[in-house]
N, C-alpha and C positions, 0 to 999 in steps of 0.2 A: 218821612224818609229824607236824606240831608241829600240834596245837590250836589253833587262837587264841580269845580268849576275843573273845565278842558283843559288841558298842560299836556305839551311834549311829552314822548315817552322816549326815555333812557334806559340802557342797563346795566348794572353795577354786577360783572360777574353774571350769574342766571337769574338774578333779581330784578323784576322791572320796575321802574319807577316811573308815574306820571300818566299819565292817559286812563284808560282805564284798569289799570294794573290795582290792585289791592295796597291799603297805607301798610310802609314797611314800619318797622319797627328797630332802629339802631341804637348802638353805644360805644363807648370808649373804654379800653382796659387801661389800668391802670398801674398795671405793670412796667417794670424796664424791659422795654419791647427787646434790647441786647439778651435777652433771658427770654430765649422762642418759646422752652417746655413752661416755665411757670404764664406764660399772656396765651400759650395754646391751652392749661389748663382753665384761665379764666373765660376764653373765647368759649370753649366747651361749657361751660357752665351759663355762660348766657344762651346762647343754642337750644338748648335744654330748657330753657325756660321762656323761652317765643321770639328770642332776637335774629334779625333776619339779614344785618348787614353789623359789620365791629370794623370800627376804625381805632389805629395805633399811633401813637405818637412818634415821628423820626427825628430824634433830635440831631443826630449826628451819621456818619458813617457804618459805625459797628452796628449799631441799629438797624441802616441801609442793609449789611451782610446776610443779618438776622431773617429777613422779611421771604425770601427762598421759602426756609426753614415751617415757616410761620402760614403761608399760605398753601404751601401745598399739603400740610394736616390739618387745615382750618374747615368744618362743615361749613361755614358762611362765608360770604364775600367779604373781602378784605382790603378796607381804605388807609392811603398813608396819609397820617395829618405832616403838613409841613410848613415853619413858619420864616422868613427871614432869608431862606438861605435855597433859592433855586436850583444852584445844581443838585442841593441832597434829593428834590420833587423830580427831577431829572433820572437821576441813578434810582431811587424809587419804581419807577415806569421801568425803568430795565429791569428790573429785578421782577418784574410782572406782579404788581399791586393789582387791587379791582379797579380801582380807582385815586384821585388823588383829591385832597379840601388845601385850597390855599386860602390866603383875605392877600387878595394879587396889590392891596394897597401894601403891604410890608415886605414882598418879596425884592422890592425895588423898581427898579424901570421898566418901560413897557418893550424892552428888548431881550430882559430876563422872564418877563410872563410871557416874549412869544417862542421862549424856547421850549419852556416847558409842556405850551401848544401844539407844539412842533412833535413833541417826546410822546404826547398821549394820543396827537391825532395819527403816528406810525404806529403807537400798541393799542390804537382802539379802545382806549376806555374814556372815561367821563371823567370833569374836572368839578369839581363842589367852588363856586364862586362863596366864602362866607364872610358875610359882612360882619361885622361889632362894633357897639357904641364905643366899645374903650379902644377902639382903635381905630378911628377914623383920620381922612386924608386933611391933613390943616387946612386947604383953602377950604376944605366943604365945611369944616368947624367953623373956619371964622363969617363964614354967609350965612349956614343955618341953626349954629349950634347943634348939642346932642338932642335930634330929636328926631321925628320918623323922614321927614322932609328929608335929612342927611344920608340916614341910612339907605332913602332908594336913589335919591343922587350915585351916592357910591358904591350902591348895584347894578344900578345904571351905567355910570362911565365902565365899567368891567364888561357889562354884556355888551357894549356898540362896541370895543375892542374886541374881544370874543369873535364878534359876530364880521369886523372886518379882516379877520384870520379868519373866516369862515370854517370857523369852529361851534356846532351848535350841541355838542352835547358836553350840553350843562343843567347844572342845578345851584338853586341859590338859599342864600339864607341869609335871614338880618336879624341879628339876633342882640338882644340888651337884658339887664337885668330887671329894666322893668317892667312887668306883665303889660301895662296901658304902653308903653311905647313898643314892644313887641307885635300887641296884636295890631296897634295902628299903622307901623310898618309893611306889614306882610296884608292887612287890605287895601293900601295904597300898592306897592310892587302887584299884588293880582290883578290890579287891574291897567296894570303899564306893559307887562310881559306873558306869555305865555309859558313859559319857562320852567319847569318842575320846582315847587318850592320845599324844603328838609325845613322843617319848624319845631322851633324849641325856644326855651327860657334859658338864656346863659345864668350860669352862676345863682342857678336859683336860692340855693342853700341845703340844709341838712334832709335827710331824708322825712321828718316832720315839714319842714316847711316849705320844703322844696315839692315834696309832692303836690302840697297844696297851690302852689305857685305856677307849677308847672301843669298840673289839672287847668287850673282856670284859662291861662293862658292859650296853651294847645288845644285842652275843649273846645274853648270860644271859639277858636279858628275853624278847626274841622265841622265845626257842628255849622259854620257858614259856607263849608264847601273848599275851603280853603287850608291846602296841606296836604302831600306827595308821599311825605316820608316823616319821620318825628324822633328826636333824642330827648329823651329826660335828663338833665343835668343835676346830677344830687351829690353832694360830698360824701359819697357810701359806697358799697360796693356796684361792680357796675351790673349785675345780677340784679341786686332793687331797684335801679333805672328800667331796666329791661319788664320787671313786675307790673311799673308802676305803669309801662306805655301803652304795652298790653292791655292793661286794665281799663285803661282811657281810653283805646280802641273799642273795646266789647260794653264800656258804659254807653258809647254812641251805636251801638250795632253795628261799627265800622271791621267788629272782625267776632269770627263764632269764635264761641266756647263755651264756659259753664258761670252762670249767673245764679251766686248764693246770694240768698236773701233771707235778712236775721233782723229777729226782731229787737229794739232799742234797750229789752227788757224795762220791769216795774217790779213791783210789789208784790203783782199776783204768780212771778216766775217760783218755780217749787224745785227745778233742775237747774244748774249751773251751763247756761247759754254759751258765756263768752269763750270758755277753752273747748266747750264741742265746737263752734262756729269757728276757730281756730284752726283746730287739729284737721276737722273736715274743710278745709281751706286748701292747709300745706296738703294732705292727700290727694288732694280731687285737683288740684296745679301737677302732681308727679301723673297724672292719669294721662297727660297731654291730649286732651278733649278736643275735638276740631268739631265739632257740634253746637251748636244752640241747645242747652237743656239749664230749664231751674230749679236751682236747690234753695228747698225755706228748712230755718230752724228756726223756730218760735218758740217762743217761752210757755203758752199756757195755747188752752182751746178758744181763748178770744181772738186770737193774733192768727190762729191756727187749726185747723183748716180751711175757715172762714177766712180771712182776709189774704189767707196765700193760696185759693181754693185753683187756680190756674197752674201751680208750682207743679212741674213732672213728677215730683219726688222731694220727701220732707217729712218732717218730725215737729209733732208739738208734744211740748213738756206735761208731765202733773208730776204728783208725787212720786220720784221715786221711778219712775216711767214715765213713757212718750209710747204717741202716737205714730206710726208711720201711715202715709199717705200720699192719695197717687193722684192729679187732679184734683183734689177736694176730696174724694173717696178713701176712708180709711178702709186699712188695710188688713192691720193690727197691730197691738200692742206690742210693747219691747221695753227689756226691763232698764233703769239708767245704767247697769254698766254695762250694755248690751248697746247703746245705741250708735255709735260710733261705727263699728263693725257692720251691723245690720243696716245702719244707711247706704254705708259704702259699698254694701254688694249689692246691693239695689240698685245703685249708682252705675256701677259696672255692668249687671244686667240691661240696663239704659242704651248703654253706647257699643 
């Protein structure tokens, strides 16, 4: 069972982060947040699929107008990203965001970050301190270079600020695109501050390698105990961000739901695995399962009901048919264009 290490608890909206609050699961839409109905139809689609916090990008004012609009038909709490330009994280706060993410090194001076302290500690929400390699403060460049060393420097200098506005609810992140300077970052900062840490892989890339990049990196972490909150960063919709964090939660047992388990297929498969272990995928994600239960589809009786003989509920292949089976315990037979259907209400009877 994974440890997690002790961190402040904050709350973004009715979401807690930090202590012993459960790892949330966030993303970013990617809409023109000036366009409420199209970033509230996106927010709704990540919601629906396990997201538990969506932050939006404020580039400008009409945006700021937008955000009213946006949070009061939003199911989830609702963060304004803001970069450069402190009064828009200012007029943000007024406009009652859940929260706000600056990197307080590009907002400018430490008289523009204490306003905006000023702005959130009157409306009572949380400020996201985020660090990034691509954007670090020149003297910390030229002492440490890009490397994790920098990154909790200039985590650092923001929370002893932070903290002499005695301002303490916060949360941090340091985030680069490289997985090894990521996770060595955020084990270095865990063990300097107590401070909720949102952990992710900036700019991982596509939804193929991003996932991949962003599994390793975020697993790593969590599965040390280390991590609050978590965004996947993928150049896709922000829906398959949302999938993919999920998923990386319930691979660590760090959140229930439903664990399909399919076999690699061979030789001896006689039914076509890959679009049942598909289909049975997308269906049993719309089910919104808040359970622990395992689904095996196996390809033959070697794979099945022997080696998934623990699986709540599953199917091994032969010809032409499958077995259905409950613990190891067959149940009975089900013909292949039958199996699909007959899982799933199985499935349903489960939960």
């Amino acid at each position: 069972m994974i440890q997690r290490r002790k961190t402040r608890q904050i709350t973004v909206g009715d979401v807690r982060i930090g202590g012993d609050a459960p790892i949330s699961v966030q993303s970013m839409t990617n809409t023109d947040t000036r366009d409420a109905d199209k970033t509230l139809e996106q927010i709704y689609a990540c919601a629906s699929h396990g997201c538990d916090i969506i932050r939006v990008a404020i580039p400008d004012e009409e945006a700021v107008e937008a955000l009213p609009i946006i949070w009061d038909r939003s199911p989830i709490p609702v963060i304004g990203d803001i970069h450069f330009n402190h009064e828009l994280a200012i007029h943000a706060i007024e406009k009652g965001v859940h929260g706000i993410r600056i990197n307080p090194g590009n907002i400018g001076s430490n008289d523009n970050v204490k306003l905006i302290i000023d702005a959130a500690k009157q409306a009572g929400i949380p400020i996201r301190i985020g660090v990034n390699a691509g954007s670090l403060e020149k003297d910390i460049k030229r002492k440490f270079g890009v490397t994790a060393d920098a990154l909790v420097e200039s985590a650092m200098r923001h929370v002893h600020f932070f903290e002499s506005q005695n301002f303490y609810d916060v949360k941090l992140s340091l985030k680069a695109s490289s997985v090894p300077l990521t996770i060595e970052s955020y084990r270095k900062i865990s063990d300097k501050c107590d401070f909720p840490l949102h952990v992710g892989v900036t700019e991982a890339g596509t939804a193929f390698s991003g996932t991949i990049r962003s599994s390793i990196g975020i697993g790593t972490l969590l599965a040390e105990g280390i991590g609050d909150t978590i965004r996947v960063s993928l150049a896709d919709e922000p829906v398959e961000e949302v999938k993919v964090g999920v998923e990386i939660l319930r691979a660590l047992d760090l959140r229930k739901g439903p664990h399909i388990i399919v076999c690699p297929t061979c030789g001896r498969t006689e039914i076509d695995i890959i679009p049942i272990a598909k289909q049975v995928e997308d269906e049993v994600r719309k089910m919104k399962i808040e359970q622990n239960i395992s689904i095996a589809i196996m390809g033959c009786v070697v794979n099945g009901p022997g080696e998934a003989e623990e699986a709540d509920i599953g199917i091994a292949g032969g010809k032409g048919q499958a077995v259905l089976f409950q613990k190891g315990k067959i149940i009975r037979k089900i013909s292949e264009d039958r199996i699909i259907s007959e899982l799933l209400r199985e499935i349903s009877n489960l939960i």
